[in-house]
C-alpha positions, 0 to 999 in steps of 0.5 A: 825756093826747093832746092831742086828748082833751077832759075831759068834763062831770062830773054829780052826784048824791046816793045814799040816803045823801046821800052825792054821787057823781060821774060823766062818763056819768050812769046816772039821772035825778037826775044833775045836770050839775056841771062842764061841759068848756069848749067845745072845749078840749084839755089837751095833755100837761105837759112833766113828765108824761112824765118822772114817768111811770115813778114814777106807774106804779110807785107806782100798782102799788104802792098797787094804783090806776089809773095814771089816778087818780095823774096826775089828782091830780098834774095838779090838785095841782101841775101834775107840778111836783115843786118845787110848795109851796102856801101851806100847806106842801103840797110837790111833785107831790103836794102832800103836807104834811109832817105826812103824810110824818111819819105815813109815816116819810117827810122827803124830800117833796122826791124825787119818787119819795118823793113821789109813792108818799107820796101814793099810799100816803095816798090808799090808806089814804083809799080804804080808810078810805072804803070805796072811795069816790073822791069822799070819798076826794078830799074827804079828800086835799084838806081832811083826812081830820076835814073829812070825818069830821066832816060824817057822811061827807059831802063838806066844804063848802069851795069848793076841795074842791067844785072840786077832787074834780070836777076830778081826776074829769074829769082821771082819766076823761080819762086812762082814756078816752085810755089805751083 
């Protein structure tokens, strides 16, 4: 991200469904402001962003998503830490648990290039199973893909995942919007 690029605000809505949808340029009324920017704040670019570079873009072709979705995970997962391991046992830039590595046949969590195409290749099977649907797709990376399943396809209501899915929006339209 360039230095001088401000993460916007993020607002909410409900769909018919009540399913909620996010968005940085609210199209309807009934968006709501969700996350405000702070005031002022540039996010200059992590010292490991450039070297994991090369690895997010390839496994970003490789998963068929935006390069911009991969580095906001990554921003907001770990911080491009490779060596990250949170108190639950997530490990590396992408905080993948090693039960999902196992599901992927894949035990070096600890390359990051191993890692970095396991979480993307997790977080396009999520696409997939919700149906293209980011916000979800997000919930599930964060809090499993049952916490989703069991609300009826609703975000979960646990207050890192209601922080965490708007914060990896921001951080992705803030890359798109400095990759144009």
């Amino acid at each position: 991200m360039a230095s001088d690029q401000k993460a916007p605000d993020i607002y909410m809505t409900y769909s018919a469904l009540g399913v909620p949808q996010f968005s940085s340029h609210p199209t309807q009324k009934s968006y709501r402001l969700y996350l405000k920017s702070p005031a002022g704040k540039r996010t200059p670019p992590d010292r490991n962003e450039t070297t994991l570079a090369p690895l997010i873009q390839e496994a970003a072709y490789r998963h068929h998503m935006p390069t911009a979705l991969l580095k906001a995970v990554i921003a907001v997962e770990s911080g491009f830490n490779t060596r990250a391991v949170s108190a639950k046992g997530a490990l590396g830039a992408m905080q993948v648990m090693p039960a999902t590595g196992a599901r992927f046949g894949v035990r070096e969590l600890s390359d990051p290039a191993v890692n970095i195409d396991t979480g993307a290749r997790y977080l396009a099977l999520l696409l997939k199973r919700f149906q293209g649907n980011l916000p979800l797709a997000l919930a599930a990376y964060n809090a499993g893909e049952g916490a989703v399943e069991d609300r009826a396809h609703r975000l979960p209501p646990y207050r890192e995942t209601m922080l965490y899915v708007p914060a990896v929006l921001a951080k992705f339209h803030a890359y798109q919007d400095s990759e144009q």
